[in-house]
C-alpha positions as CSV (number, residue, x, y, z in Angstrom):
1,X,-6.8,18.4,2.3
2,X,-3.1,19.6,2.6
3,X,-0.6,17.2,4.1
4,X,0.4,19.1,7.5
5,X,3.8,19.0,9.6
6,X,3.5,16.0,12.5
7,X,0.8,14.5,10.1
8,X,1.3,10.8,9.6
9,X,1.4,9.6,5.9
10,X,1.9,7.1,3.1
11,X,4.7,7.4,0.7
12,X,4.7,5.0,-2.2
13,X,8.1,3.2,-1.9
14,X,8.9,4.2,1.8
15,X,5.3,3.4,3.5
16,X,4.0,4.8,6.7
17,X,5.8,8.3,8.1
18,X,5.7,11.3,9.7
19,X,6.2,14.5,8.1
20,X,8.5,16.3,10.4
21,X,8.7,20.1,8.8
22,X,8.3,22.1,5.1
23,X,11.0,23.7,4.0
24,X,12.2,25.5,0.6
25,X,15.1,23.1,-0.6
26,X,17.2,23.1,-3.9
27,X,19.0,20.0,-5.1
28,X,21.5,19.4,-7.5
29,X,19.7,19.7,-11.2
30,X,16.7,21.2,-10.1
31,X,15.0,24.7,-8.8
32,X,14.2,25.7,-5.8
33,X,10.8,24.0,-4.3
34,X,9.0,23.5,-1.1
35,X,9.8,19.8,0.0
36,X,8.2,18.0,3.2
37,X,10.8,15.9,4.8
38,X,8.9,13.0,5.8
39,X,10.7,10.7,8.3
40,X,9.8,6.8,8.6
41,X,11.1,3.8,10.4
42,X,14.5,3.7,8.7
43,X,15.7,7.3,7.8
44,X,14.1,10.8,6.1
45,X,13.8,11.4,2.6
46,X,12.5,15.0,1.1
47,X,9.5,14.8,-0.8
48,X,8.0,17.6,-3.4
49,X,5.0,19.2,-2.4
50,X,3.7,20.2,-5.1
51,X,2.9,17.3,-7.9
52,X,1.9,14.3,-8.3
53,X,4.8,12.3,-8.7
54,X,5.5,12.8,-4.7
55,X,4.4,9.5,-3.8
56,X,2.9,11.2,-0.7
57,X,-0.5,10.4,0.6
58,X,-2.4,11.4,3.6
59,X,-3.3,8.1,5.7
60,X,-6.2,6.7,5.0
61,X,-9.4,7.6,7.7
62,X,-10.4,5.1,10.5
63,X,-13.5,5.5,8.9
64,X,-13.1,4.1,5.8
65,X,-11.3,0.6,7.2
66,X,-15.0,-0.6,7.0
67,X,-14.7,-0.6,3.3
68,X,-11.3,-1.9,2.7
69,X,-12.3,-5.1,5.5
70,X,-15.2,-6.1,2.9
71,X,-13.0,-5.7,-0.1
72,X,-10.4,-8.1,1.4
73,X,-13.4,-10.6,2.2
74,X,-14.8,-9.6,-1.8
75,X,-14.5,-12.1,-5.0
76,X,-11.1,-11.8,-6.1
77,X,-10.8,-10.9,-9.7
78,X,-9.6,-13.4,-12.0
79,X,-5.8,-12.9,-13.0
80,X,-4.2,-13.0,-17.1
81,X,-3.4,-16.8,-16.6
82,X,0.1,-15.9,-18.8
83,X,2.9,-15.7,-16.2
84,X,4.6,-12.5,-18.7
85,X,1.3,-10.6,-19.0
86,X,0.3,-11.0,-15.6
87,X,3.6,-10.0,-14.6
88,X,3.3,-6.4,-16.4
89,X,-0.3,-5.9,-15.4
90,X,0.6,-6.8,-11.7
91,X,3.4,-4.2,-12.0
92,X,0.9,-1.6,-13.3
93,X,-1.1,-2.5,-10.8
94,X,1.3,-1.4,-8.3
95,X,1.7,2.1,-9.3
96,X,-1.1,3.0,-7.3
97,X,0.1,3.9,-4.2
98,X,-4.1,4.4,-2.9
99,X,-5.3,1.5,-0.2
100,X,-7.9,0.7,-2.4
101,X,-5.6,-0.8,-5.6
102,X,-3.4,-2.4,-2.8
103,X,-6.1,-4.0,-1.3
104,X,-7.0,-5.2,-4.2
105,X,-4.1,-6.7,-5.3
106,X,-3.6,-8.5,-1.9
107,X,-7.0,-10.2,-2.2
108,X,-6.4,-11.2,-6.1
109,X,-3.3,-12.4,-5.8
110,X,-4.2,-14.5,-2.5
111,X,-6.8,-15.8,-4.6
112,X,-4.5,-17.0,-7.4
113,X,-2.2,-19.1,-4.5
114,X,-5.4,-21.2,-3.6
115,X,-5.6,-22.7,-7.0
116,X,-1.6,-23.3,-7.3
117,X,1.3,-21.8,-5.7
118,X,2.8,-18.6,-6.9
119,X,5.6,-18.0,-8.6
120,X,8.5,-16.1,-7.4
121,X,7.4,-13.0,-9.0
122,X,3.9,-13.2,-8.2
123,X,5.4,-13.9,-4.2
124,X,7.5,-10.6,-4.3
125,X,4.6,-8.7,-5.6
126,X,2.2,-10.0,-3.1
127,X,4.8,-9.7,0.1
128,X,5.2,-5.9,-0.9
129,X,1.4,-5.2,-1.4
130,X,0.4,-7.2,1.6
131,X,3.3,-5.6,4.0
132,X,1.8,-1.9,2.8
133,X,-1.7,-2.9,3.3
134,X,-0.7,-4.2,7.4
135,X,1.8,-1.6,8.0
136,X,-1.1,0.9,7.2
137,X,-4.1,-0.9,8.8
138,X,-1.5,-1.1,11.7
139,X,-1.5,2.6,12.1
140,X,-4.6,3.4,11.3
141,X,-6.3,1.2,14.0
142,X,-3.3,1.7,16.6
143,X,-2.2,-2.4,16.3
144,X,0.6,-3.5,16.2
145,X,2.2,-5.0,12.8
146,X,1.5,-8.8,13.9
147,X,-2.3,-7.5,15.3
148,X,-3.0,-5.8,11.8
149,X,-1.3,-8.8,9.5
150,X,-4.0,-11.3,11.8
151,X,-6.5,-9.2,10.7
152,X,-5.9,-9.1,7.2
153,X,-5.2,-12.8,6.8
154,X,-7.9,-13.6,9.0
155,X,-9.9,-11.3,6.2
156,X,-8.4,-13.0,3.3
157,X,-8.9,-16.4,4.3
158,X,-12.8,-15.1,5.2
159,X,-13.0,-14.6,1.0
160,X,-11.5,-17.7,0.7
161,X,-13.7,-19.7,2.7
162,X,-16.5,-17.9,0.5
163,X,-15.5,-18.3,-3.1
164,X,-13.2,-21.1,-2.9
165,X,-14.6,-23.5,-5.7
């Protein structure tokens, strides 16, 4: 299903938005396309329609929160216990913008800091991850950003209660 003017959405590096029109746009280098200008917290950027390399998402459905609750409450995956490797697969971990892979990577990196604390790295990663994940679930529900974060931790620390060894 087509993202739609005044539809709320997910882009990849700018999180959760409203696209406020479509318009046919050219910009310096480049022909002329049909753009969405998707407006969030802290300014507009123009995004490409058509492709994939938009970044754009449609929210994710009420509906579906069920899902993502018992993922965060799942068995973590084990991470690469090298500090480079994990590193590169975190980062290509994050190239999926979906709730799903986020999710994910919140609960298995959350799972790594109960065993020993995390790097510096491994703290940015999981900051950015977990900030998506809440400012999503935040709209999605209709909580506020402190309401959705209490949920999620309250999920995380659910899993850790559960698998903790």
């Amino acid at each position: 299903m087509a993202i739609k003017v005044n539809d709320r959405a997910v882009h990849s590096t700018h999180g959760v938005g409203r696209v406020i029109k479509k318009e046919i746009r050219r910009f310096p280098a480049g022909p002329k396309r049909l753009y969405y200008n998707f407006e969030f917290p802290t300014g507009t950027v123009w995004v490409p329609v058509e492709g994939s390399a938009s970044g754009l998402r449609q929210l994710t459905p009420k509906a579906d929160l069920d899902r993502y609750r018992n993922l965060l409450r799942s068995r973590p995956t084990p991470l690469v216990a090298d500090h480079r490797q994990r590193l590169l697969a975190l980062k290509e971990r994050q190239k999926d913008n979906s709730i799903d892979a986020k999710c994910k990577l919140v609960r298995d990196l959350s799972a790594l800091g109960w065993h020993k604390e995390l790097n510096k790295s491994n703290r940015a990663v999981l900051r950015i991850a977990r900030n998506a994940v809440c400012e999503e679930w935040a709209a999605v529900e209709g909580l506020s950003l402190a309401d959705a974060t209490q949920e999620v931790m309250t999920l995380l620390g659910d899993g850790k209660k559960a698998y903790l060894e």
